[in-house]
N, C-alpha and C positions, 0 to 999 in steps of 0.2 A: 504494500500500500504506500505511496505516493503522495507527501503533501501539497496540498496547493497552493503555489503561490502565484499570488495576482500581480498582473502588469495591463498596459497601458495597449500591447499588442497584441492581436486575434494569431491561437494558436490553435491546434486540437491535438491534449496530451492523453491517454490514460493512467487517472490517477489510482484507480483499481477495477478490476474486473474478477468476475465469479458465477458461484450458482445458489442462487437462498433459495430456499423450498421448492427445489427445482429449477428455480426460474435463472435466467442468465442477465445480468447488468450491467453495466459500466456507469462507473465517474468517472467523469469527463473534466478536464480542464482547457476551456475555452478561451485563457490567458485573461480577459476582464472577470473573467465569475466561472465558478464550475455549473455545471449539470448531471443530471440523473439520468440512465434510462434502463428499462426493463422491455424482454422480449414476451410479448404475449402469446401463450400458445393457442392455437386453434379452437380448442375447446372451452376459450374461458370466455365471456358474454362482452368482453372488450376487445377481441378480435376485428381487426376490420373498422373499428369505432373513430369517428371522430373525437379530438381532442378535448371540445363540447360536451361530449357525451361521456366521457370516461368520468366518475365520480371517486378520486383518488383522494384523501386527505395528506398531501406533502406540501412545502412549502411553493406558495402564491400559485396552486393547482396546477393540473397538465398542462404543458404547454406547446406539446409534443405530441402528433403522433401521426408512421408513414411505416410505408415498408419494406426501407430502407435505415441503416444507423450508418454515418461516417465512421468509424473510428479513425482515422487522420488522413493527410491528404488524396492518398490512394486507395485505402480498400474501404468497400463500401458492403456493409453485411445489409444481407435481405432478409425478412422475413416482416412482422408487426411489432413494432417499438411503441412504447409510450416514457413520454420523459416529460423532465420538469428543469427548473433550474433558479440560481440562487442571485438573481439581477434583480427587487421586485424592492418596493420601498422598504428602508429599515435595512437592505443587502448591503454589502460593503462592493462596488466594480473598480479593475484596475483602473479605467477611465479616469477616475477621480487624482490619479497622479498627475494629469495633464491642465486640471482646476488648479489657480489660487488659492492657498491655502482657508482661505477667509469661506470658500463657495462649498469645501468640501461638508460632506454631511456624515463621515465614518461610522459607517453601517456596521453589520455583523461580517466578521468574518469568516466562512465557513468551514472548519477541517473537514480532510476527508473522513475522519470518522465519526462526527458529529452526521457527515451525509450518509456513511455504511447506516448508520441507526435506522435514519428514514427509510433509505432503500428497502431496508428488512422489516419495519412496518408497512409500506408500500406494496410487499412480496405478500405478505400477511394478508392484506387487503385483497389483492388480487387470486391468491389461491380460494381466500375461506369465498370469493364471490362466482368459483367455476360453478360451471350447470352441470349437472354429470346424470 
C-alpha cells in the first residue's frame, strides 16, 4: 500500500489494489486527490447502472461509473466499475498548491488507509445488496 501524496499535477498512480469480499478495487492516485473504484460483478443489481442510480454511502457518493477503469496511461481494464473520489468540499486537492496562500481552504487529507476502510465498507454495501 502506497501513500498519497498530492501535487498540483494530473497523474494516474496505484496506491493499492486487491480483492475484499470478492470484489476487486483500486486506489487510485490522480496527483490533485485520490479515488476509489470497485469492479461490479454481473450478478449484483448495480451492474450496468448509472452512477445516479448506484446508492453507495462513500465519500460525496459515486461519481463513477463505465466499463472500463484506466489504471494508468496504457492499460485500460474492462468490465463494470463504480468509483468515487476525495475532491468534494471539506477534500484537501493538490490544486491548492498553485493558490495564495491566503485563498487556500486545507481540507482533509486522505490516506490510503483511511480510503482501504471505505473501500471495504463500500464492498460490504455492495455484496450484502446482490440478488441471488
Amino acid at each position: 500500500m502506497k501513500e498519497m501524496k498530492y501535487s498540483a499535477k494530473s497523474k494516474r498512480e496505484i496506491l493499492d489494489t486487491g480483492y475484499c469480499l470478492g470484489l476487486l478495487y483500486y486506489i487510485m492516485n490522480l496527483g490533485s486527490h485520490p479515488t476509489a473504484y470497485i469492479k461490479i460483478p454481473k450478478d449484483n443489481k448495480y451492474y450496468g447502472k448509472d452512477m445516479n442510480e448506484i446508492d453507495l454511502e462513500v465519500n460525496g457518493g459515486v461519481t463513477y461509473s463505465s466499463d472500463y477503469l484506466w489504471i494508468n496511461e496504457n492499460d485500460r481494464l474492462e468490465g463494470w466499475f463504480v468509483g468515487w473520489d476525495y475532491a468534494h468540499f471539506g477534500d484537501y486537492t493538490g490544486f491548492e498548491l498553485l493558490m495564495p496562500e491566503e485563498f487556500r481552504t486545507g481540507g482533509k487529507k486522505w490516506t490510503t488507509e483511511e480510503i482501504f476502510k471505505e473501500v471495504k465498507e463500500a464492498c460490504y454495501q455492495l455484496v450484502k445488496g446482490v440478488d441471488i
